[in-house]
N, C-alpha and C positions, 0 to 999 in steps of 0.2 A: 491430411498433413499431420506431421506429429512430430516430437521433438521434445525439449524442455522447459519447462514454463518455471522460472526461479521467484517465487513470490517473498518480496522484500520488503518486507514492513513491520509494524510494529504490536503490538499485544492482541488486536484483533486478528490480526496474520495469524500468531503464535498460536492462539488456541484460549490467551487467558480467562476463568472461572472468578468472576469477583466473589462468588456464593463462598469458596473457598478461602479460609483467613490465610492457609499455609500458600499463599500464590499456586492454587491446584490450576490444573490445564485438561481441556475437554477432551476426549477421545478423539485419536485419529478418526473416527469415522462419523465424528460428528463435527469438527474445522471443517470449514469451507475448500479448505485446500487437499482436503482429506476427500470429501464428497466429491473435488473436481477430477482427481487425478484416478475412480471409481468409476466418472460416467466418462473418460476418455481414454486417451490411446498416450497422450502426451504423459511423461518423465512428470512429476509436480515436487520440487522443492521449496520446503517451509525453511523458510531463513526470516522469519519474523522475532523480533528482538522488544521485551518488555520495557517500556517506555523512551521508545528508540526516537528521538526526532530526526529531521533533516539533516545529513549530515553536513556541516558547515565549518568546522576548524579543517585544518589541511590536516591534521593526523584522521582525523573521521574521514577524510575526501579520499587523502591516498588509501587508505587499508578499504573501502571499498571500491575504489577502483580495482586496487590490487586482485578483492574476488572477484571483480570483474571481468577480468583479465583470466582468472582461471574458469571461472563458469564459460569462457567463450570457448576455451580447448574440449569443451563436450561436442556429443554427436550434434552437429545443429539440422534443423533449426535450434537456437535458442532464446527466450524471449523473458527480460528482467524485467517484473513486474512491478512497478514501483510503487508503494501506497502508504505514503506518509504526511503529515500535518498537523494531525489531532493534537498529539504530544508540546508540538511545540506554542501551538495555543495553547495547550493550558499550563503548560511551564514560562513563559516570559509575557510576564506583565505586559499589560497594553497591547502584544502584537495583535494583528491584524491578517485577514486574509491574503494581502496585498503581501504584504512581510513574509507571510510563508511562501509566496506563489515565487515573491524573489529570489529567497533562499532555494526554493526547490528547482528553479531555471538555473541556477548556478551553478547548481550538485549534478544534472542533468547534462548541463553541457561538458562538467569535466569527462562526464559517463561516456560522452557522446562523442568524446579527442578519444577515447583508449584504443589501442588497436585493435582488438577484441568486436569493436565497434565499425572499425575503418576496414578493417575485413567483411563486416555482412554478415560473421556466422551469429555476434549478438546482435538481439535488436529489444530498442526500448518501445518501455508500453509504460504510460503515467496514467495513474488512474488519482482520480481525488477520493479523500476516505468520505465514509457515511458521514451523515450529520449528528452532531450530538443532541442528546434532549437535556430537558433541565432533570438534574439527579443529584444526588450524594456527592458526586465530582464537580457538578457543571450547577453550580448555584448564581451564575450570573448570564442575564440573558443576553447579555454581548457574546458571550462564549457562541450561544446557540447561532445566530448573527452570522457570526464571524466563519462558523464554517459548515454555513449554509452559503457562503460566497466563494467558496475552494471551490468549487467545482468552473463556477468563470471565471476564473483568477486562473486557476490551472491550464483551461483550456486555452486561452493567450499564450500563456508560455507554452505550453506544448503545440501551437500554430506556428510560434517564432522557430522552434528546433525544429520542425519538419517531422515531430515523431506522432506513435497510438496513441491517445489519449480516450478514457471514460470515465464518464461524472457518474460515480457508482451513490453520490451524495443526493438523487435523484430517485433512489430505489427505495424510500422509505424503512428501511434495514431494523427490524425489532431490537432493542438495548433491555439491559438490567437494568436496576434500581441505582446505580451510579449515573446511568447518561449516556455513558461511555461506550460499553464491552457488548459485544453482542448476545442474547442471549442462543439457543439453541435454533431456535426456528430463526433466528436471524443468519446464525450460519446455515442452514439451507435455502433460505431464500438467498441470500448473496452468493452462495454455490452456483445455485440457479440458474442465473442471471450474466454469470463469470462462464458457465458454459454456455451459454447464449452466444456471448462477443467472442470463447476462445475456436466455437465451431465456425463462424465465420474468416477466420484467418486463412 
């Protein structure tokens, strides 16, 4: 099978380089999304967005439906890979695993009315992001905690919507000195692993 795989998510999608002060970004051929769309036959679009959370106001919800709606008029198969959470723990105080998994069944299910959807030609795939470590970014160990439990928190919600879901927060994924960002050998290991689950579809 082959088709389009749109990965939508945030600085780990994009490619981001914390080594770099100017916001540098790693070579296509070294993004995981870069490696994926190398070892297969599928379309791979990076639509990752630096410090993207969940989208949850109705102007965030519609303008990605909206792409949604357009990435469905490609050749399908196509499949919106969704992989967001990190951000939003470490942007609002106190949230919680629980908090992101709500927000993210939300933004999901609007994904999930679009016609784009109710046609068949898109289809969703929720994956939960890697785990943070304690770093430069992540100096409190509730952060680590917190989403080290995205992955079953996620999994509930994506049982309740009937969609893919993978706990990619499972796979040990190597970070920089932030916590955060993957380093190199972490985007080919989560390459790795993303071709694993996209050769089975």
């Amino acid at each position: 099978m082959s088709g389009t795989i749109i990965c939508y998510g945030d600085s780990n999608t994009y490619g981001y380089d914390p080594r770099s002060f100017a916001g540098g970004r790693y070579g296509k051929n070294i993004r995981w999304t870069g490696i994926l769309e190398e070892g297969t036959d599928w379309n791979v679009k990076n639509h990752g967005v630096n410090g993207r959370c969940i989208p949850h106001t109705s102007s965030q919800i519609r303008f990605a439906c909206e792409q949604a709606e357009n990435w469905g008029e490609e050749e399908g198969p196509v499949w919106m890979a969704v992989m967001l959470g990190t951000n939003d723990l470490l942007q609002e105080p106190g949230f919680t695993a629980r908090d992101a998994a709500m927000r993210m069944e939300s933004f999901m299910r609007k994904l999930d009315g679009t016609e784009a959807v109710k046609r068949g030609n898109l289809r969703l795939w929720l994956l939960s992001p890697p785990c943070m470590k304690r770093g430069a970014w992540v100096e409190e160990e509730r952060l680590c905690r917190e989403s080290e439990k995205l992955g079953q928190e996620y999994r509930k919600a994506a049982e309740r919507l009937g969609i893919k879901f993978t706990d990619t927060g499972k796979w040990e994924i190597p970070v920089l000195f932030d916590g955060v960002h993957f380093s190199e050998e972490g985007h080919r290991k989560f390459a790795d692993r993303i071709l694993e689950a996209v050769r089975r579809f």
